[in-house]
C-alpha positions as CSV (number, residue, x, y, z in Angstrom):
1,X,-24.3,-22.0,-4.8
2,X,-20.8,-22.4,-4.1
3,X,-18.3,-25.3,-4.7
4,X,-21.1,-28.0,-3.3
5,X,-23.8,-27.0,-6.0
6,X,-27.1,-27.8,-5.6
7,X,-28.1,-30.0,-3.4
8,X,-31.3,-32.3,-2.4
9,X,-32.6,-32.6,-5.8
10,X,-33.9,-35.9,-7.3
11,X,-32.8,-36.8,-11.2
12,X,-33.5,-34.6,-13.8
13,X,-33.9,-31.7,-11.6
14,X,-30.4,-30.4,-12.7
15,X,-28.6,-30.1,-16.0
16,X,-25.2,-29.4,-15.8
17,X,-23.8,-26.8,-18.6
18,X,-20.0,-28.1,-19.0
19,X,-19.0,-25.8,-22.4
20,X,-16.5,-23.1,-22.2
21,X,-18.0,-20.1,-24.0
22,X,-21.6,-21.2,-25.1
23,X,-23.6,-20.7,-21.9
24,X,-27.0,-22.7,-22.4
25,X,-29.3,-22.9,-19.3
26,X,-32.4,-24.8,-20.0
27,X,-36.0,-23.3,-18.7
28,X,-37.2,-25.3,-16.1
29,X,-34.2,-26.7,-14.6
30,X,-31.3,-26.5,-11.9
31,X,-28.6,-25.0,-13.8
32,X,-25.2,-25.6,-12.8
33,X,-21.8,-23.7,-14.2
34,X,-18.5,-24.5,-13.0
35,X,-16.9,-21.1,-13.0
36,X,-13.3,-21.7,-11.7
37,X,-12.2,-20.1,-15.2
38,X,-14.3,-17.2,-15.0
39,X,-14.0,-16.1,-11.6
40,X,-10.5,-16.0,-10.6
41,X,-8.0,-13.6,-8.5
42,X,-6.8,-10.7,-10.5
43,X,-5.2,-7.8,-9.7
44,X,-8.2,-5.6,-8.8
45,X,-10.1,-8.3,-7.1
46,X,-9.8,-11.6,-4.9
47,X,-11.3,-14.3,-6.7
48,X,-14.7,-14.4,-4.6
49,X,-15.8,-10.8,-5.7
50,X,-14.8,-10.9,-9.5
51,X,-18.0,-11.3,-11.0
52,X,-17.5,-8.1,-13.1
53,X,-15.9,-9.2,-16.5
54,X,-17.3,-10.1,-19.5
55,X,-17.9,-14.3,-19.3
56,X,-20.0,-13.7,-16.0
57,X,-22.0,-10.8,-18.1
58,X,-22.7,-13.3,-21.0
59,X,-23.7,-15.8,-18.5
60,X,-26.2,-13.6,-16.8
61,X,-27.5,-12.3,-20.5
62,X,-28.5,-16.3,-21.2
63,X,-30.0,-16.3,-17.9
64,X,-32.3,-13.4,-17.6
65,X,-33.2,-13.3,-21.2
């Protein structure tokens, strides 16, 4: 969702997941993750496209299951 997060949403809707390795999303809510130390320019990619690495994999494995 980009640097502005979710939007529009009244309280509670959200819950905001803050750690740095233990990726908890709650069922049934907004889930927002600040990425900035996951998804960063390397040398193979700008920091936009490098969602290929291992923290955004584990993220995605809480996520879908």
């Amino acid at each position: 969702m980009a640097a502005n997060g979710p939007q529009h949403l009244t309280a509670g809707q959200a819950v905001a997941d803050d750690s740095d390795t233990v990726f908890a999303p709650q069922v049934g809510k907004v889930n927002t993750f600040l990425a900035d130390k996951y998804i960063i320019k390397t040398a193979a990619s700008d920091a936009h496209n490098n969602v290929a690495n291992e923290d955004v994999g584990r993220l995605l494995a809480k996520i879908v299951g």
